[in-house]
C-alpha positions as CSV (number, residue, x, y, z in Angstrom):
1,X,-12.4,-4.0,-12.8
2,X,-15.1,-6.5,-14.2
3,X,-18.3,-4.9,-13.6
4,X,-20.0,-8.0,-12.4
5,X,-17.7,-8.2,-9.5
6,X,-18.1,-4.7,-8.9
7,X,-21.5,-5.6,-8.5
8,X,-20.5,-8.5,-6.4
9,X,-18.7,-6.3,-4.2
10,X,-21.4,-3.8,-3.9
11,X,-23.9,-6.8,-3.2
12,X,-21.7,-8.1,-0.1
13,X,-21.0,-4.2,1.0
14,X,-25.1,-3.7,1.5
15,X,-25.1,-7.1,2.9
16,X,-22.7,-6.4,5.1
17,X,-24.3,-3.6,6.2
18,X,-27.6,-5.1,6.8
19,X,-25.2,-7.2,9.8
20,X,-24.6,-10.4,7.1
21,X,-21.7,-12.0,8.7
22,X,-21.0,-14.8,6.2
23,X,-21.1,-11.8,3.4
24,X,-18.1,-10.4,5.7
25,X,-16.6,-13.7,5.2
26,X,-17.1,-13.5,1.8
27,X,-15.9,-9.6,1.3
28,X,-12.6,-10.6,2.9
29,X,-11.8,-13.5,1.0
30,X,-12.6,-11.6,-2.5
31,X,-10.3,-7.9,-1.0
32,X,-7.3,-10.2,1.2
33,X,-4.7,-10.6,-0.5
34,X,-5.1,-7.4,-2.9
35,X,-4.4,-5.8,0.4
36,X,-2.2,-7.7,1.5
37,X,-0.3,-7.2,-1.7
38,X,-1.0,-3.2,-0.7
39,X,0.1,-3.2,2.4
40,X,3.3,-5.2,1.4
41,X,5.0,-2.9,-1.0
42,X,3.9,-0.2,2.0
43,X,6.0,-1.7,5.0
44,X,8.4,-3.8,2.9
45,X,7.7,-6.6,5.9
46,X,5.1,-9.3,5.4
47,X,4.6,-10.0,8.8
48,X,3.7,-6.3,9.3
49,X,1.7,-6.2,6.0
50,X,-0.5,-9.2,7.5
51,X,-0.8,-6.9,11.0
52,X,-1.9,-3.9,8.9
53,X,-4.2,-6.2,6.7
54,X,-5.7,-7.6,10.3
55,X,-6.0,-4.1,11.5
56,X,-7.7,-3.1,8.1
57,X,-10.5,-5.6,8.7
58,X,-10.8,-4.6,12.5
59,X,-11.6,-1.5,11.1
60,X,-14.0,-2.2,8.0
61,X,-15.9,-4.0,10.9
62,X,-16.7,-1.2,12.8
63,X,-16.8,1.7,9.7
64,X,-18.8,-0.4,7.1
65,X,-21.8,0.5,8.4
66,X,-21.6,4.4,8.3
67,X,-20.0,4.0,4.4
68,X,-22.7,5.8,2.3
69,X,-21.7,4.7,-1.3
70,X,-21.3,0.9,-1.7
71,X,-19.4,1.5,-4.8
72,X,-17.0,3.4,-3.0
73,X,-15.5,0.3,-1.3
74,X,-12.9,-0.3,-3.0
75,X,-11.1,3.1,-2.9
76,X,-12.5,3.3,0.9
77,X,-10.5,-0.1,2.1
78,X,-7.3,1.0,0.6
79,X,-7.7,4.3,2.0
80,X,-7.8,2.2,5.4
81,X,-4.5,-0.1,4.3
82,X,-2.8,3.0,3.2
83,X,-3.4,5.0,6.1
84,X,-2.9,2.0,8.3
85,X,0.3,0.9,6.6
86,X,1.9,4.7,7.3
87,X,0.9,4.3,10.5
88,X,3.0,1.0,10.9
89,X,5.8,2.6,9.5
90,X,6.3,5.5,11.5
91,X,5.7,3.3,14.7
92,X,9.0,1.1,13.5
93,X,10.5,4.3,12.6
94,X,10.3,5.4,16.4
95,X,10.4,2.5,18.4
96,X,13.8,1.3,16.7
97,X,15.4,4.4,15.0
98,X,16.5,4.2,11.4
99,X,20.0,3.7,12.4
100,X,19.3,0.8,14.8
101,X,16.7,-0.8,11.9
102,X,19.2,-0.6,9.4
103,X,21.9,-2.2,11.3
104,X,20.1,-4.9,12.6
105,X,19.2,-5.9,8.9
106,X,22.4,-6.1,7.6
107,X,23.1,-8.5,10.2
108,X,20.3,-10.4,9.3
109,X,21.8,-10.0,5.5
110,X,18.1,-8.5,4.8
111,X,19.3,-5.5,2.9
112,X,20.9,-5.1,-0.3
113,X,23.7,-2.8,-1.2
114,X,22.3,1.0,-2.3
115,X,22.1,0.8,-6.0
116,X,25.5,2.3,-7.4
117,X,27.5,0.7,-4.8
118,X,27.4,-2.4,-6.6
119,X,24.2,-3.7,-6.4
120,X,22.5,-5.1,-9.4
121,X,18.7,-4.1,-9.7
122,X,17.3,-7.0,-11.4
123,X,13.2,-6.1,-11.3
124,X,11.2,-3.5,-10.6
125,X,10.1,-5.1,-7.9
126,X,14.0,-4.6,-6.0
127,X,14.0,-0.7,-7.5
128,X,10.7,-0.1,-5.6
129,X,11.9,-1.1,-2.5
130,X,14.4,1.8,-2.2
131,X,11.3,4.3,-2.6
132,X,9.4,5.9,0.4
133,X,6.8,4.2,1.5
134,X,4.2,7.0,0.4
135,X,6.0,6.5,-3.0
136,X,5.9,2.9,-3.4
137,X,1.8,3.7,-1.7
138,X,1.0,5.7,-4.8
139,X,3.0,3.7,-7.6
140,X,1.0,0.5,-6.4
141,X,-2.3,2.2,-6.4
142,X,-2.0,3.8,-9.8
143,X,-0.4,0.8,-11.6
144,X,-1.0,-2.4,-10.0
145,X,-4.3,-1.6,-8.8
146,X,-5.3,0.5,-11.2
147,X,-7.1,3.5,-9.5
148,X,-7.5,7.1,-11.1
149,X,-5.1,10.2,-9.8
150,X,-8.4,11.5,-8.3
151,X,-9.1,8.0,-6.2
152,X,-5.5,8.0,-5.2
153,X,-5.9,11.4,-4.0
154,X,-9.2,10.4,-1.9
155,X,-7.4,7.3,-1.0
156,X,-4.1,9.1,0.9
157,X,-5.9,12.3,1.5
158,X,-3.9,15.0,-0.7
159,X,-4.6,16.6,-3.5
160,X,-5.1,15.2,-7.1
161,X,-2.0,17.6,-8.3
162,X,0.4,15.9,-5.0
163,X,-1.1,12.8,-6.3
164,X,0.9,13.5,-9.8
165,X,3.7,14.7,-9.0
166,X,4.8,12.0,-6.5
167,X,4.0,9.6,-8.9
168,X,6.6,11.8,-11.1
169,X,9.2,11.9,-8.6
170,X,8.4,8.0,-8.3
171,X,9.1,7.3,-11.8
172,X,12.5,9.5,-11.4
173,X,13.5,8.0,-8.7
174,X,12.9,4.3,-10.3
175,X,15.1,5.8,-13.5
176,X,18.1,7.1,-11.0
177,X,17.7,3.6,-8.9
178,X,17.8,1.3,-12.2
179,X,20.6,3.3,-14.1
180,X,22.8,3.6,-11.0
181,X,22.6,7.2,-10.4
182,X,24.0,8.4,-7.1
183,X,20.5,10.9,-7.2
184,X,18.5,7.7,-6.3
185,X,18.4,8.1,-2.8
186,X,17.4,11.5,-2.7
């Protein structure tokens, strides 16, 4: 990132701080829709990636004042979206059950065929959506927003070597997915 905007950012964190609501304002409409990019290739659902992003915010409100570093902001509000984004997904996960979820989307002709059953995976973009979500979570992170293997690991909470070798299995995964292996799901 630009060091001027990091500065920026830091500027609005202390001001923030310091109970500046229009440098809240601000904050938000420089971070939105980086998060809400986030949170989308979390939950897969843009209507739940906006919730998340909303609940996000809810939160830096009320944690912003106790963050110590100001240049840790950026790695602390994806920490939030990540966790928060999980959090999403196991609710859906138990309020519908996978089964029930799945079938109501093919209704809705919202999901593809599983690559190697003749589905064409035409971006990366369609191959990711077959990953976990703490897959897609860490593949975002480390290439679209471009934090290190040690912010990732402060970001989801495990360790810097978990951190690598999900982003490892990621990768696989992607390869199996885009070459049509039957492995792809697994």
């Amino acid at each position: 990132m630009d060091e001027r905007v990091e500065i920026q950012d830091q500027i609005l964190v202390l001001r923030c701080q310091q109970g500046d609501g229009d440098a809240f304002a601000e904050l938000v409409g420089r971070w939105h829709r980086r998060l809400l990019a986030h949170a989308l290739r979390i939950t897969g659902d843009p209507e739940a990636a906006g919730d998340v992003v909303q609940e996000t915010w809810v939160a830096a409100i009320k944690g912003l004042s106790k963050l110590a570093d100001a240049d840790a902001f950026p790695c602390w509000i994806h920490q939030i979206v990540t966790h928060k984004g999980a959090d999403w997904v196991r609710r859906a996960r138990r309020q519908r059950g996978l089964t029930a979820q799945l079938a109501a989307r093919e209704r809705d002709g919202a999901v593809r065929p599983r690559p190697g059953r003749g589905a064409a995976i035409e971006t990366l973009s369609d191959a990711l959506a077959y990953l976990p979500p703490i897959h897609r979570a860490v593949i975002s992170l480390y290439y679209v927003e471009g934090f290190t293997t040690d912010e990732i690991a402060g970001i989801v909470g495990i360790s810097r070597g978990t951190v690598k070798s999900r982003l490892h299995a990621a990768r696989e995964r992607i390869r199996a997915i885009v070459e049509g292996r039957t492995d792809a799901g697994q």
